[in-house]
C-alpha positions as CSV (number, residue, x, y, z in Angstrom):
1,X,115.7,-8.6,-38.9
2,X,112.6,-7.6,-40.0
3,X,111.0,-3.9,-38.6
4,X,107.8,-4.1,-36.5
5,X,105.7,-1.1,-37.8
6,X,103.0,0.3,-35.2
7,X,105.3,-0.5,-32.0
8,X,105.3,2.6,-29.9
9,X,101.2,3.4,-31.2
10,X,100.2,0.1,-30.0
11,X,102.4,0.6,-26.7
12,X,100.3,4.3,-26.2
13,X,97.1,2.3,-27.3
14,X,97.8,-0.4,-24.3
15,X,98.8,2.4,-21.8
16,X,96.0,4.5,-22.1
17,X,93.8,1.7,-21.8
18,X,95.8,0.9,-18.5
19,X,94.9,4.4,-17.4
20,X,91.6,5.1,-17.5
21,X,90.5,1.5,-16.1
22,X,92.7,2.5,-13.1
23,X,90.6,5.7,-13.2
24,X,87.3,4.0,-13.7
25,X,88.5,1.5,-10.5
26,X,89.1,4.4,-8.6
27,X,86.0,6.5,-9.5
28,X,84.4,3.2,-8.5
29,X,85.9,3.1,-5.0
30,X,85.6,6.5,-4.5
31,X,82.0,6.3,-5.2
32,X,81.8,3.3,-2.8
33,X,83.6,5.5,0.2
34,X,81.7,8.2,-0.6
35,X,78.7,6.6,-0.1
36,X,76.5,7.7,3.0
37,X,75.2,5.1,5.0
38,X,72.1,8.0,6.7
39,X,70.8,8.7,3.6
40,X,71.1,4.8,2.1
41,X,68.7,4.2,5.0
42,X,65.9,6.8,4.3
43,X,65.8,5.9,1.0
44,X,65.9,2.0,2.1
45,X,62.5,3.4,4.4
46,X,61.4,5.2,1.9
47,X,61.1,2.5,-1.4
48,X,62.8,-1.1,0.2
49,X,61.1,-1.3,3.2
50,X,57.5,-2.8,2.5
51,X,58.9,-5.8,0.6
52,X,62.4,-5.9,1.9
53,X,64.3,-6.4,5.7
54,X,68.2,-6.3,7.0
55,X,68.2,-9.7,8.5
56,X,64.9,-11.5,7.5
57,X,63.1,-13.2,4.3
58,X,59.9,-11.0,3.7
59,X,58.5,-10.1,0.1
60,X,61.8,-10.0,-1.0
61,X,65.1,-11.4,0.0
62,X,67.1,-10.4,3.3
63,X,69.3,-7.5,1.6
64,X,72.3,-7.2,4.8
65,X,75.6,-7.2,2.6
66,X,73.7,-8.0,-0.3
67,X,76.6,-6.5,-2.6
68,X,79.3,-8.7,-1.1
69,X,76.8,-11.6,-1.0
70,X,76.5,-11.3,-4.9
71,X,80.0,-10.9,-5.7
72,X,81.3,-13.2,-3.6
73,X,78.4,-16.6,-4.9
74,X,77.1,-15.2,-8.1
75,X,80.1,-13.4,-9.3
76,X,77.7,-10.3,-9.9
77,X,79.5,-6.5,-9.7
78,X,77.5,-3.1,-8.7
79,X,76.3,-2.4,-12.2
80,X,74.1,-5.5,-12.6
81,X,72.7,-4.3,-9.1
82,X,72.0,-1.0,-11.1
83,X,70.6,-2.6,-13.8
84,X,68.1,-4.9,-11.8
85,X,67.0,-2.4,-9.0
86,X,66.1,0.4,-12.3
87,X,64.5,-2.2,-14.5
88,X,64.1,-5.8,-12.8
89,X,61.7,-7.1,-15.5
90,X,64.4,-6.3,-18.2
91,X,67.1,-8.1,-16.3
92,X,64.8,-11.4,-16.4
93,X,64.0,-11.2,-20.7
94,X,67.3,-10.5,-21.0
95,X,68.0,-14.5,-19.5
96,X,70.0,-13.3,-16.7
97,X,70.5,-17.0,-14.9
98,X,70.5,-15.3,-11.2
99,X,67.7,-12.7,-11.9
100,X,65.6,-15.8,-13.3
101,X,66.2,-17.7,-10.1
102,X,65.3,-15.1,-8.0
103,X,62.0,-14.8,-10.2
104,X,61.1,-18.3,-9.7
105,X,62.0,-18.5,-5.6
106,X,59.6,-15.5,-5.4
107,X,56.3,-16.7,-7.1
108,X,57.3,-15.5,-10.4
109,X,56.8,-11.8,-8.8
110,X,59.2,-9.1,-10.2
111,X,60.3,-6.5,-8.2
112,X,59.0,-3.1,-8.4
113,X,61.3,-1.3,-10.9
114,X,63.1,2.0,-9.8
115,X,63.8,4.3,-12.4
116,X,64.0,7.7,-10.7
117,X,66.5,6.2,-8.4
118,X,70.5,7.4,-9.7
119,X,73.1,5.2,-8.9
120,X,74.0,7.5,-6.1
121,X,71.1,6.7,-4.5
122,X,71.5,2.9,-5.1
123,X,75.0,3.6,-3.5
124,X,73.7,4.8,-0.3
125,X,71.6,2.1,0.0
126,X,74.3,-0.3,-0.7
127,X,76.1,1.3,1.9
128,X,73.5,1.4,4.3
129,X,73.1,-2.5,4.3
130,X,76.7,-3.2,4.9
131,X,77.0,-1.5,7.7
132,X,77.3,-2.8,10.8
133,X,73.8,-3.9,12.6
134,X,73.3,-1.9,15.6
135,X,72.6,-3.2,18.8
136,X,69.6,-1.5,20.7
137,X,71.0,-0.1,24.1
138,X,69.1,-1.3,27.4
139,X,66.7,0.7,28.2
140,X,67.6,1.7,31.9
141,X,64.5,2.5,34.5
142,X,65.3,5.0,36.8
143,X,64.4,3.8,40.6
144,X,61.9,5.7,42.0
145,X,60.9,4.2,45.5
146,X,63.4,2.6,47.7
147,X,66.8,2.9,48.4
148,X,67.0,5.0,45.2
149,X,64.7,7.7,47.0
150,X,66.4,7.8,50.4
151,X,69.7,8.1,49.2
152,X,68.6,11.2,47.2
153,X,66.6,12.6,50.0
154,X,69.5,11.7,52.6
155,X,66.9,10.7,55.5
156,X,64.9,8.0,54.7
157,X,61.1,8.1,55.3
158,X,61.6,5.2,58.4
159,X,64.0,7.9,60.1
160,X,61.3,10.6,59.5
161,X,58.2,7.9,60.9
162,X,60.6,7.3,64.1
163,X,61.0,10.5,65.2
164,X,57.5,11.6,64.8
165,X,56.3,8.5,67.2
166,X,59.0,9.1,69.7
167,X,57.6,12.8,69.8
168,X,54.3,11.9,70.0
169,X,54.7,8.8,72.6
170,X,56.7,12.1,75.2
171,X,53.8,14.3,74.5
172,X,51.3,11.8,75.9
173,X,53.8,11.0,78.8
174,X,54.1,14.8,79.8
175,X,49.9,14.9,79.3
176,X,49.8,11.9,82.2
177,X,51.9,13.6,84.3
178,X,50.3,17.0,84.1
179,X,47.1,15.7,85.0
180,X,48.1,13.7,88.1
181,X,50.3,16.4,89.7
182,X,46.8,18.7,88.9
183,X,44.5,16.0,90.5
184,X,47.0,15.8,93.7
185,X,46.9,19.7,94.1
186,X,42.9,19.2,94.2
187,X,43.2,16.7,96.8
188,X,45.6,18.2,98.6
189,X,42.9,20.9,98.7
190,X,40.2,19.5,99.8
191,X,38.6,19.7,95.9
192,X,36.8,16.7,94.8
193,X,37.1,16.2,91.4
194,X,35.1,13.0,90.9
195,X,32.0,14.3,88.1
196,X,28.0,14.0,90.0
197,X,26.2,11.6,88.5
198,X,24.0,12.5,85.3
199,X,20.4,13.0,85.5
200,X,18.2,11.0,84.1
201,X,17.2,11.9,80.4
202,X,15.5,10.6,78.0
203,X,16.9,9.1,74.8
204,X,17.5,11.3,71.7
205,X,15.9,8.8,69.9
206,X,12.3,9.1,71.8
207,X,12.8,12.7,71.9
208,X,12.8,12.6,67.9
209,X,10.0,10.4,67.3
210,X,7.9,12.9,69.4
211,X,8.6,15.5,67.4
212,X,6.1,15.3,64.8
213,X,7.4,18.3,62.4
214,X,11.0,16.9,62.4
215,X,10.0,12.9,61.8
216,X,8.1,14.9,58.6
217,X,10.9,16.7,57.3
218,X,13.7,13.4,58.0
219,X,11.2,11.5,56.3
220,X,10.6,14.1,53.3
221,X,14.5,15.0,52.8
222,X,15.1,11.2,52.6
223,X,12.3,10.4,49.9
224,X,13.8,13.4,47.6
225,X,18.0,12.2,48.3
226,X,16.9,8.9,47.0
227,X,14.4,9.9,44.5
228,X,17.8,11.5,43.1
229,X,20.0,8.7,43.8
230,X,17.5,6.5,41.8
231,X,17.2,8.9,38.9
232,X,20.9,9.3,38.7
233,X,21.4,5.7,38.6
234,X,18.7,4.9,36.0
235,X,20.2,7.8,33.6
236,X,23.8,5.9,33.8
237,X,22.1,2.7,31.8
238,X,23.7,2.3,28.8
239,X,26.0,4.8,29.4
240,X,29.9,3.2,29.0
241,X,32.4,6.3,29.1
242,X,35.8,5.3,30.0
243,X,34.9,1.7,29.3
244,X,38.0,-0.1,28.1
245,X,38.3,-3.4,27.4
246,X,41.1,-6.1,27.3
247,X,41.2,-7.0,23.7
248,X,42.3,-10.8,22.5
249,X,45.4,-8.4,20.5
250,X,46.9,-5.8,21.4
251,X,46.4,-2.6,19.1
252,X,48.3,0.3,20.0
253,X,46.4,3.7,18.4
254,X,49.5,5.3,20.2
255,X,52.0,3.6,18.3
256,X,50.1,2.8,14.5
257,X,48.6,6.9,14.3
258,X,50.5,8.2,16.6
259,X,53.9,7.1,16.2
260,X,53.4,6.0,12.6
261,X,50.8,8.6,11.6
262,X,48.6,6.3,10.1
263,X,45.7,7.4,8.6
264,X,41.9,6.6,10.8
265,X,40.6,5.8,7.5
266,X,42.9,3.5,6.3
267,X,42.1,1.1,8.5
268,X,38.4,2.0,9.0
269,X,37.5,2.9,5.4
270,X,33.8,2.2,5.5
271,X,33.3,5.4,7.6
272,X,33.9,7.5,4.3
273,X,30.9,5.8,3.2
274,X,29.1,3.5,5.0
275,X,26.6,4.0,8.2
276,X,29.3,2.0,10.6
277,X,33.0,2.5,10.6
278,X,33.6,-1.1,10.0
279,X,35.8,-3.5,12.1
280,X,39.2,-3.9,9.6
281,X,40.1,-7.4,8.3
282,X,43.2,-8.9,9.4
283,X,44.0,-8.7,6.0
284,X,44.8,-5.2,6.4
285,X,47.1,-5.6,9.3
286,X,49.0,-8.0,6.3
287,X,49.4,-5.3,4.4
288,X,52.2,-3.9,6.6
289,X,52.7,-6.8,9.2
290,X,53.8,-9.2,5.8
291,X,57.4,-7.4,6.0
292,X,57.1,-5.7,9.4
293,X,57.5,-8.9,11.7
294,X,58.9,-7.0,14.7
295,X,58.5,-4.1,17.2
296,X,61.5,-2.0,17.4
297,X,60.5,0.7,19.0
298,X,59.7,4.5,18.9
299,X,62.8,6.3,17.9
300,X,63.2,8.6,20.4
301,X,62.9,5.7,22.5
302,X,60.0,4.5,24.9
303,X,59.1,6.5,27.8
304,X,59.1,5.6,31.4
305,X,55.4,4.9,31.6
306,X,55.4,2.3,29.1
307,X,58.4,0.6,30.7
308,X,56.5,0.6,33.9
309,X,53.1,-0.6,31.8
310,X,54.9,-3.6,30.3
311,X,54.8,-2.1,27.0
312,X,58.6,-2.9,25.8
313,X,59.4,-4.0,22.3
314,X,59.5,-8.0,23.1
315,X,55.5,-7.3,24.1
316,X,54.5,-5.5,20.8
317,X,56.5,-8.6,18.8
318,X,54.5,-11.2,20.7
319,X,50.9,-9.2,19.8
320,X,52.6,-9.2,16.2
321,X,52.8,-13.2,16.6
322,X,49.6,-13.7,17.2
323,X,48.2,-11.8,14.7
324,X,50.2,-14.4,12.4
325,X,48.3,-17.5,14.3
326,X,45.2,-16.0,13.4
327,X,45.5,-14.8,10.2
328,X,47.4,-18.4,9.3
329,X,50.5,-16.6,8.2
330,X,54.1,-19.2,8.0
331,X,56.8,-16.7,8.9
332,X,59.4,-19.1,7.6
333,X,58.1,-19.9,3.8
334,X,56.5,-16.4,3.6
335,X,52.8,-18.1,2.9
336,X,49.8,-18.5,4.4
337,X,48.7,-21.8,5.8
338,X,44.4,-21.4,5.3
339,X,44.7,-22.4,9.4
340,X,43.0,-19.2,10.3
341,X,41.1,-18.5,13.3
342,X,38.5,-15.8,13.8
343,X,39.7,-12.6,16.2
344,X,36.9,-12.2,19.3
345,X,37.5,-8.2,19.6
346,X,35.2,-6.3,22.1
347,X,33.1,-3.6,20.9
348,X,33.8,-0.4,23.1
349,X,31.5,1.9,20.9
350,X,28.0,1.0,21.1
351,X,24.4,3.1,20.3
352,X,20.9,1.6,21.3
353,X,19.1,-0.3,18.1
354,X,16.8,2.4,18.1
355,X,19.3,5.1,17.6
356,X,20.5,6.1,13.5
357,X,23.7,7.0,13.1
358,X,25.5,8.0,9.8
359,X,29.8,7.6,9.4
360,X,29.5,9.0,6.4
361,X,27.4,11.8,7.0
362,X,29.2,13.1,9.3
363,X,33.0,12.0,8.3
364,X,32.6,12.7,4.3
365,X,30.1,15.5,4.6
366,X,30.2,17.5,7.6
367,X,34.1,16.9,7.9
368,X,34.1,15.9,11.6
369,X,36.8,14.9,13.1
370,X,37.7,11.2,14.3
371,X,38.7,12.9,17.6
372,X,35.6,14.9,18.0
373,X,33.7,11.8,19.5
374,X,36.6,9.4,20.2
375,X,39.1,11.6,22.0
376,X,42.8,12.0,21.0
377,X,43.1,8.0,19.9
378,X,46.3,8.9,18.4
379,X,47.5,9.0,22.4
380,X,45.6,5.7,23.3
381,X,47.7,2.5,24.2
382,X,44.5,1.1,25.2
383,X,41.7,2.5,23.4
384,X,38.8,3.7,26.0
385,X,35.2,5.3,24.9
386,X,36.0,8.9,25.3
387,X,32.4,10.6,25.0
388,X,29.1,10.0,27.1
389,X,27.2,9.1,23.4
390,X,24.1,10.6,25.0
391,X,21.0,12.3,23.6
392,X,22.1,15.4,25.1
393,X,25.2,15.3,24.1
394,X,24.6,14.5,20.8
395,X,22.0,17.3,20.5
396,X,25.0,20.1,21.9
397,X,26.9,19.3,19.5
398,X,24.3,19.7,16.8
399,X,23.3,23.2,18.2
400,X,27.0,24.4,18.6
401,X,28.2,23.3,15.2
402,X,28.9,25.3,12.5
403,X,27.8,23.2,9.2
404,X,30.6,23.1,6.2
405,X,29.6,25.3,3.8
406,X,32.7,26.1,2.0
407,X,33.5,23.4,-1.3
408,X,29.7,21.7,-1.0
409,X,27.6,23.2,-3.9
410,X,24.6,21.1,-2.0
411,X,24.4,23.6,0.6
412,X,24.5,26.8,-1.5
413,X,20.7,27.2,-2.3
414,X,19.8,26.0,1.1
415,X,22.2,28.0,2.6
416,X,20.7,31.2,1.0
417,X,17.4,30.4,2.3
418,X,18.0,29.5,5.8
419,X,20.3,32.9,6.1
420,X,17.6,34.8,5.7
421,X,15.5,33.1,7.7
422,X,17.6,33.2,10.8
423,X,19.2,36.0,10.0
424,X,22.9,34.4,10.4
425,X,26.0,33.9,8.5
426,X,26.7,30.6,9.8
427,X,24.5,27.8,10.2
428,X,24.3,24.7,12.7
429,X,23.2,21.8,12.1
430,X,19.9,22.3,14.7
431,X,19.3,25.2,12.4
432,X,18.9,22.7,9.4
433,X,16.7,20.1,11.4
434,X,19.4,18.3,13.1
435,X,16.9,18.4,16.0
436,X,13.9,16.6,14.9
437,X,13.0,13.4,16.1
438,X,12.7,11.7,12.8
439,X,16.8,12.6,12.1
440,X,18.2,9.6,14.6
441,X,15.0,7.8,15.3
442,X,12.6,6.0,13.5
């Protein structure tokens, strides 16, 4: 019988093999259990979120189980989902048959590659889109009128009302009686109670108008009460404070920079550099609205108010919808249709045509504030115009505010100048001519 050399080398060869692929399988599932489905969904915010959704087909495909999903009809395992998430574009040269299709399906668009993400990080997300989806609780509206407020009180307000009338209906009882046992005492007296008759007078009336001095003054007191009236009511032309208008769809400023902190200028960009802040085109509301097809509410939940208001996540959803109809956007096929229709909004914010005013001047240069004329809008469901917009108020503003010197070389000669002149450190933008005529009129 012949001797097989090599046996008991190729036996420890095969076992050692054996060994570190269960190791490798079990580094692999411990990475998999390790994973943490909390931080898988910040990052998922963070990077996936624009193009991608749980449950829905956005920019990019629905990504709930997305690792089982793969395995399970493509036959594809955790390290080609490395591969494609760090370097997409090098999955589809490399003739990848799946990457490839995915290419195609999604207008030959590759996905943003993600280099600086570690497979760690890919883990967590991995993790965070097979977990279970949660289910929103209800949100529950406390009662605040009704049974709800008698039972905490323990007499209810009908009770109270009862008593009170009952109390009321004795006292007039106990009046009626005093006053006959006082008028039977008279009588019984020999008092007669019955009142003379009045003499004859004449009628306030004819007494004024013969009094020359005070017909003068009535009518003088009422010339000057409606002189003010009338001057009051002229000097509210034109003037809209606290005007708020329904608008065809509904924009929250409380929920986009409040909630969201979304940037003024983002959406109004022109007022960096243009005369008016610009209405944004819907267009820019794609920019998000492409992947974010739902309202699902503040985190910390909505308050009582908006309950009340109407303002639940189904209403937000429904504005969301309509901003599709008129932007011609097919939820479905992720395209648009070009059957747009034009938005009617209302303009809240409006000077006389005789009136200049600069955006950019005062947003790029001076550094004013958004809120400094429109209020806090980042607290506005409903936006509302906050300031008068008057001459007078406009001309406050310009005599109270400091002008920016600090970082603008333009005002460094001038600066010097006017200092000496006035005699001041700071400078306001009266001191600089923000007061003459020709500034906002012309």
């Amino acid at each position: 019988m012949k001797k097989v050399l090599y046996r008991n080398q190729l036996s420890k060869f095969l076992g050692i093999n054996l060994i570190a692929i269960m190791l490798f399988s079990v580094s692999l599932f411990s990475q998999s259990e390790n994973a943490d489905p909390a931080k898988g969904k910040q990052i998922f915010n963070q990077n996936c979120a624009s193009c991608h959704s749980l449950d829905r087909k956005g920019t990019g495909p629905a990504l709930r189980n997305v690792e089982s999903r793969l395995a399970d009809e493509e036959g594809l395992d955790r390290e080609w989902i490395y591969a494609w998430v760090k370097n997409s574009a090098g999955v589809i040269k490399s003739g990848d048959s799946y990457a490839n299709k995915v290419f195609a399906e999604y207008n030959n668009t590759a996905m943003t590659p993600f280099p600086t993400l570690s497979n760690e990080d890919i883990d967590n997300i991995l993790a965070y889109t097979a977990a279970k989806e949660e289910k929103p609780a209800a949100s529950a509206v406390v009662p605040t009128t009704g049974e709800g407020s008698s039972d905490s009180s323990g007499v209810s307000n009908e009770v109270i009302l009862g008593a009170l009338a009952l109390v009321f209906a004795l006292l007039v009882a106990m009046l009626f009686m005093v006053n006959m046992t006082l008028r039977n005492i008279a009588k019984a007296n020999g008092i007669d109670v019955e009142r003379e008759k009045a003499e004859k007078r004449i009628p306030i009336w004819k007494a004024f108008v013969k009094n020359q001095f005070l017909v003068l003054v009535s009518v003088v007191f009422l010339l000057l009460t409606s002189a003010y009236f009338v001057y009051g009511f002229f000097m509210q032309v034109g003037i809209d404070q606290g005007y708020e208008p329904i608008q065809p769809i509904h924009f929250s400023h409380k929920v986009h920079a409040g909630d969201n902190k979304v940037d003024c200028k983002y959406c109004h960009s022109s007022a960096r550099v243009s005369k008016t802040s610009g209405i944004p085109s819907l267009n820019v509301c794609m920019n998000c609205h492409k992947s974010i097809y739902e309202y699902k509410g503040n985190p910390e939940g909505p308050s009582q108010s908006d309950i009340e208001n109407g303002y639940t996540n189904e209403f937000y959803t429904k504005e969301i919808k309509k901003l599709y109809a008129a932007v011609g956007w097919d939820e479905e096929n992720q395209k648009y249709t070009g059957e747009s229709k034009p938005v009617e909004w209302v303009r809240i914010h409006n000077l006389p045509d005789f009136v200049y005013f600069n955006h950019s001047q005062h947003v790029t240069v001076a550094g004013v504030e958004c809120q400094t004329c429109h209020g806090p809008i980042e607290e506005m469901e409903v936006v509302s115009q906050h300031a008068p917009l008057t001459m007078g108020w406009c001309i406050n503003c310009h005599r109270e505010t400091n002008v920016k010197m600090e970082g603008n070389a333009y005002y460094d000669k001038i600066h010097k100048e006017l200092s000496k002149k006035y005699g001041v450190e700071k400078l306001t933008a009266a001191m600089q001519g923000g007061l003459e005529c020709g500034k906002c009129h012309y």
